[in-house]
C-alpha positions in Angstrom: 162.9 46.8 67.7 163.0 50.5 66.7 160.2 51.7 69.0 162.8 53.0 71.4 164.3 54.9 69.4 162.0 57.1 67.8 162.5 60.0 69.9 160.4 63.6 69.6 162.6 66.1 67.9 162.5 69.9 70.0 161.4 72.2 67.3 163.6 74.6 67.9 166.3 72.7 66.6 164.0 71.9 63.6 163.6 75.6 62.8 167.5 76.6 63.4 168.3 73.3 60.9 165.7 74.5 58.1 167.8 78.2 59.0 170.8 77.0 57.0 169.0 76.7 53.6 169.1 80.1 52.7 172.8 80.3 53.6 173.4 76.7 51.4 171.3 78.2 48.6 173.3 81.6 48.5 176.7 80.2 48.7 175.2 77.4 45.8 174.1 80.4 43.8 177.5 82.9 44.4 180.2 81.1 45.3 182.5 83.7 47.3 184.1 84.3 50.1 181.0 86.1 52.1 178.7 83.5 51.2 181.0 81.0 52.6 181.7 82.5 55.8 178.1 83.2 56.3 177.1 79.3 56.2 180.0 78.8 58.3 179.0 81.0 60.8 175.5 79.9 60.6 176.6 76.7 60.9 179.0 77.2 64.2 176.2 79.5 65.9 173.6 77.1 65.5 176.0 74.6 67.0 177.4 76.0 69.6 173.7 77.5 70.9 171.4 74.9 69.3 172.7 71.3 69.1 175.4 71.5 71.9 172.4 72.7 74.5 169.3 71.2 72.3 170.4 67.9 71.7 173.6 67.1 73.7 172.9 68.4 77.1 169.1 68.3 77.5 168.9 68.5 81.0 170.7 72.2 81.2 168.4 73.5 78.6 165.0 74.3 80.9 167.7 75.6 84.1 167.6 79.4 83.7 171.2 79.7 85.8 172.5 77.6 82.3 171.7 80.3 79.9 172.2 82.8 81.6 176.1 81.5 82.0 176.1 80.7 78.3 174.6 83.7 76.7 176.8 85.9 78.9 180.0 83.7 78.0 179.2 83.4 74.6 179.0 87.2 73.9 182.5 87.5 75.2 183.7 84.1 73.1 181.8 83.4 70.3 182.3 87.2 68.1 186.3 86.5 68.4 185.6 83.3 67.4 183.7 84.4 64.3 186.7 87.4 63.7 188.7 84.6 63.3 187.2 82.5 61.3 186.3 85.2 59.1 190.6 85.6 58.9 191.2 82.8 58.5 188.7 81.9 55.6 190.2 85.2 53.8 193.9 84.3 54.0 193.3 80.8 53.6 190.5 80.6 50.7 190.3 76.7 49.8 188.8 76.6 53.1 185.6 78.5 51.8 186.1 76.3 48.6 184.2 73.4 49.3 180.8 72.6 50.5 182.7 69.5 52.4 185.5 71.8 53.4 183.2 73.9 54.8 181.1 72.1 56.9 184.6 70.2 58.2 185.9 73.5 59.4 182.4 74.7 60.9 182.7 71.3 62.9 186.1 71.9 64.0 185.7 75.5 65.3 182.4 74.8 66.8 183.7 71.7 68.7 186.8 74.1 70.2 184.2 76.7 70.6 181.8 74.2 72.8 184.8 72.9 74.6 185.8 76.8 75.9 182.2 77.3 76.6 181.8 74.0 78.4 184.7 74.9 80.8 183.0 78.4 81.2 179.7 77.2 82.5 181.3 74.2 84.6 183.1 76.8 86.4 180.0 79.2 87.2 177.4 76.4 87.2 175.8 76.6 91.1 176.7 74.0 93.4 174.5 71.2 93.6 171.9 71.2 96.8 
């Protein structure tokens, strides 16, 4: 029943999932506003450039005109991105408060993040032959 399902996991995604202990483990340790942000933007990069491409689109990830499009779009989006998360954790600090709370907001920006990015590469992606 389940045989189908078992699916081979990419180990990259593996090693960028085993990435966020040391993030979860500082922020468990210190809990502050750095530590916080850092899981949180651990968590949206390896999101936005890991799962969204690793697990979600799998057929993009081996076509070189697909990274190059995302890498060059997400040095223009994803450090503003960051800047304001980063502002928006420090004015608003209940939202670096929570383990729950952070992981809710990492979703959200990467989700709006992946969206913008989505649209970027649908725009440049070469027509099909």
């Amino acid at each position: 029943m389940f045989e189908d399902s078992v699916e081979k996991r990419d180990p990259v995604t593996i090693i960028f999932y085993c990435g966020l202990v040391p993030f979860a483990v500082a922020w468990w340790i210190r809990n502050s506003l750095a530590t916080g942000f850092a899981m949180e933007a651990y968590l949206v990069t390896c999101c936005v450039f890991i799962v969204d491409p690793f697990e979600m689109r799998k057929e993009r990830v081996r076509q070189r005109w697909y990274w190059r499009i995302m890498l060059r779009a997400g040095l223009i989006v994803h450090p503003p991105v960051l800047i304001g998360l980063w502002f928006l954790d420090k004015t608003h600090s209940v939202f670096v408060g929570g383990t729950g709370t952070i992981f809710l907001m990492a979703l959200v920006i990467s989700v709006c993040e992946i969206a913008i990015l989505g649209e970027i590469v649908k725009r440049f992606q070469p027509e099909v032959q």
